[in-house]
N, C-alpha and C positions, 0 to 999 in steps of 0.2 A: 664700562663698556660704551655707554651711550659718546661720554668723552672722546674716546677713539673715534667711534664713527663721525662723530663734531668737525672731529682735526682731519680727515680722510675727506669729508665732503669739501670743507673750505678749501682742501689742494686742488679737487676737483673742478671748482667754481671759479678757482683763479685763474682756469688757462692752464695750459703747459709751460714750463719754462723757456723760455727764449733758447734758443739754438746757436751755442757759441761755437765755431771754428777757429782753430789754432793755425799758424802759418807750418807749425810741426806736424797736421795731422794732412796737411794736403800731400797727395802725392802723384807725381807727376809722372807718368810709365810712357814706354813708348811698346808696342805692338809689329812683331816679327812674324814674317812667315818662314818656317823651318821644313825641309822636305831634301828628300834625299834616304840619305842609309843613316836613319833613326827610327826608334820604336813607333813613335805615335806624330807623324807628320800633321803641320796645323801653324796655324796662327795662337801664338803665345803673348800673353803681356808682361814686360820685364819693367824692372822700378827704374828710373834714369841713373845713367851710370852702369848698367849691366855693362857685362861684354857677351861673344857671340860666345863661351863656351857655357854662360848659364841661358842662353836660347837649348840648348843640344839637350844641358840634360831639363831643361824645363817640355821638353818634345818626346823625355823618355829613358835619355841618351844615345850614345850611337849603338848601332849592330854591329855585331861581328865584321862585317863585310866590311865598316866604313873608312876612310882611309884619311883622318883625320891631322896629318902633316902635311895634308893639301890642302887645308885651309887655316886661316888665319885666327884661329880660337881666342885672342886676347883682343880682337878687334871690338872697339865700343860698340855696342849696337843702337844704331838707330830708328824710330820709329820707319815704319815702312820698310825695314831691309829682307829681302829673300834670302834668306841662308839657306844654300844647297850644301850638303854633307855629300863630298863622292863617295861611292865604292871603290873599292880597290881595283885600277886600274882604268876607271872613268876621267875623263879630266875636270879639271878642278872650275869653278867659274869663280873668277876674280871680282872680288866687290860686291855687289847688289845685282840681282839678275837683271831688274829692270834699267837701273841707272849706267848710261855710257859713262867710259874714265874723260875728264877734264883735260883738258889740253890746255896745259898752264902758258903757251906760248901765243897764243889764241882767244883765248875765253876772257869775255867780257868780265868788268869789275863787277856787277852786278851775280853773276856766274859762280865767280872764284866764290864770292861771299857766302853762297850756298854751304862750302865746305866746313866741317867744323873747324872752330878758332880761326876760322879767316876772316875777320870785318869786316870795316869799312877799311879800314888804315894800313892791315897787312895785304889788303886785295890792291888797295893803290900801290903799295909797296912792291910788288909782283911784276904790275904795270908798270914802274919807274922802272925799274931793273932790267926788264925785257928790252925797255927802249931805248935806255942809255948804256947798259952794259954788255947788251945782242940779248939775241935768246937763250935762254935756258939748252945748256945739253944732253942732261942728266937732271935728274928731279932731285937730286942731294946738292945740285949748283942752288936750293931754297937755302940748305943749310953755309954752305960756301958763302955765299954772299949776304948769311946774316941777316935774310928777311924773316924767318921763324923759328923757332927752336925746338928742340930734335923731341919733344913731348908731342908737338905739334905736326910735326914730317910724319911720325910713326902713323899716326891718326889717319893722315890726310894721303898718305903713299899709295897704300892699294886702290883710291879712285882719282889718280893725277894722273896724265902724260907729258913726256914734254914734243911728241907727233901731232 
């Protein structure tokens, strides 16, 4: 016995062990506010990569009432985004409550860049295009003209204009 408490005390006296972090255990979420017609409205944190239909049921899911083919459920969700869930017959708000849509005909390189998958290179790409090919008519002249790919349009559609 005495032995044991030997061995118990020296783990004691040596300290704690050192605190190793793995680049596996980090994890990086972004933080949603969800409100509308679901059970338990709130600020939710999703792991990166969510989309907004695990905001809805991280909020509870929706109610009865909600009307949920008026919004875009497969949308990635990004840190800071308002997901409003209408009711049926409410109308729907497009995108982020807080964020205005982009005006791809207009908006600085610095701007575009904000969007997801937009860089440095496809935001200049944007800007060459506008200026040598006219403007944009339609938000699918991104894909027409081969500046992003249709992974990338899906993403970035509900917060572009070309107004």
């Amino acid at each position: 016995m005495l032995v044991g408490v030997g061995m118990l005390l020296d783990e004691e006296l040596d300290g704690p062990s050192p605190l190793v972090i793995e680049a596996g255990e980090l994890s990086t979420d972004v933080r949603v506010y969800v409100v509308g017609a679901v059970e338990a409205p709130g600020v939710y944190p999703l792991e990166d990569g969510s989309r907004w239909v695990d905001a809805v049921a991280a909020a509870g899911g929706a109610t009865e009432e909600a009307d949920l083919t008026a919004i875009n459920l497969s949308r990635h969700a990004r840190d800071e985004d308002h997901i409003v869930v209408p009711a049926v017959g409410q109308t729907a708000v497009l995108g982020t409550a807080a964020e205005p849509l982009i005006g791809i005909n207009t908006a600085s390189q610095s701007v575009l860049e904000t969007l997801p998958g937009i860089g440095e290179v496809r935001a200049g790409a944007i800007i060459q295009s506008r200026t040598v090919d006219g403007p944009f008519g339609a938000l699918e002249d991104l894909l027409g003209r081969e500046i992003v790919p249709e992974s990338v349009f899906e993403e970035i559609a509900p917060m572009i204009t070309v107004y």
